[in-house]
N, C-alpha and C positions, 0 to 999 in steps of 0.2 A: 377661532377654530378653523383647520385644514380641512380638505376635501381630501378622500385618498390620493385623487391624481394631486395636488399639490405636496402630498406628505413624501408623495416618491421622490419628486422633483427635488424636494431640500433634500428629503435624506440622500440621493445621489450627488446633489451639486458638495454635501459638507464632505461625504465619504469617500470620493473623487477629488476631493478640491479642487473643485473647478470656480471656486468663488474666488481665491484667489488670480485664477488666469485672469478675471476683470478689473482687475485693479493696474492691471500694465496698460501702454502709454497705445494710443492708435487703437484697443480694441474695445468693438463696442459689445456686450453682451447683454441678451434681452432675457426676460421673466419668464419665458417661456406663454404660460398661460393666460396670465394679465396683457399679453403686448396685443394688437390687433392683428399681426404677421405671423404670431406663434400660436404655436398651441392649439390650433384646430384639429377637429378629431382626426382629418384625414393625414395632417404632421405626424399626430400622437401614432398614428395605426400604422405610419410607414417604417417609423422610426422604430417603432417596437419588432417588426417585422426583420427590420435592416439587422438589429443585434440581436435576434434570435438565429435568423442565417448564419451570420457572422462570427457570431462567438459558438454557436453550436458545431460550426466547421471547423474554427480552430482548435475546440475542444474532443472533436473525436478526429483530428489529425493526430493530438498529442497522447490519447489513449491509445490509440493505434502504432505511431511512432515508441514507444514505449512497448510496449507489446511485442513489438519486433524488436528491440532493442534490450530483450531481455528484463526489465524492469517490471516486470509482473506481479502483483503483492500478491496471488492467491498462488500457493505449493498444487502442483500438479500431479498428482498421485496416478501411475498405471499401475499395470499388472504386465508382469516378465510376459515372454511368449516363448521363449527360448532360453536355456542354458547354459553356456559354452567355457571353454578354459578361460576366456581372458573374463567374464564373470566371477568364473571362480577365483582367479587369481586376486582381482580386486576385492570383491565380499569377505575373502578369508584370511581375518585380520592377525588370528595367530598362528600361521601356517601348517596348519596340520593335515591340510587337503581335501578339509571337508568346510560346509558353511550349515553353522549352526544356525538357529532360530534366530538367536540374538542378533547374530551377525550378520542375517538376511533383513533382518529389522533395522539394523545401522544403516547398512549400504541404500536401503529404502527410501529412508526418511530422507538423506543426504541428497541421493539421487533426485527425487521429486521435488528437493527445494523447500522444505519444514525447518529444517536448520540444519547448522553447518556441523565438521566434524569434532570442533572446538566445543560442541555445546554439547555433543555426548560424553566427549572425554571426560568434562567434569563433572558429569549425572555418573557415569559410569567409578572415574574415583574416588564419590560421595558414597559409590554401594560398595567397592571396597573398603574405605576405611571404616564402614558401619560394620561387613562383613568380617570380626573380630577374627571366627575360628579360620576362615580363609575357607568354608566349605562351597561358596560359589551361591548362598543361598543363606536369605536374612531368618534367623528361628531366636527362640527364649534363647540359647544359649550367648548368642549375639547382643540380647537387650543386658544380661544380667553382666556380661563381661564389661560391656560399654557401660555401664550404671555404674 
């Protein structure tokens, strides 16, 4: 039976495979724990310290790097503050020089980064070809047409 600090030490060395780096010619590698040079708590507490600094700085370099580089996984939703033509012109998708609900709804979702405009197109062709009578709007007479 292991001690926890032994149980980390293997499961690091097999996870890493670092068991293998001792099997090459010139190097020597100790137990860690068992050797009389390794493993004292002041080793264990520096070491742990080293790669808590260390990988905690590479890790919020690469969140950060990321971050700024656009790869953001959470959709950032605002709220307009202004209106203007070249809004309009984008938002209104079948040109009639107004922006409907819907429409304000599309250009949202897109804008904030929810998904793309490829993924409404087919949400949007799955309600019309449900939409039998072509009224803009799913009712009985749509289920019983389609049945």
């Amino acid at each position: 039976k292991h001690s926890l600090a032994d149980s980390i030490y293997l499961a690091a060395v097999t996870v890493l495979r670092l068991d293998t780096i001792c099997m090459l010619d010139e190097v020597t590698c100790s137990h860690g724990w068992h050797t009389s040079g390794g493993g004292n708590l002041i080793s264990l507490a520096s070491t742990a310290v080293w790669y808590i600094l260390t990988y905690g700085t590479i890790g919020h370099f690469l969140v950060s790097a990321s971050s700024y580089l656009g790869a953001d996984s959470e959709a950032q939703m605002t709220t307009l503050k202004k209106f203007d033509h070249h809004r309009l012109a984008r938002m209104d998708k079948d040109g009639d020089g107004t922006v409907t609900r819907s429409e304000f709804l599309r250009d949202r979702l897109i804008q904030g980064g929810v998904c793309r405009a490829d993924d409404i197109d087919v949400i949007l062709r799955n309600f019309d070809e449900l939409d039998k009578d072509g009224s803009g709007a799913l009712c009985r007479r749509d289920m019983t047409t389609h049945a």
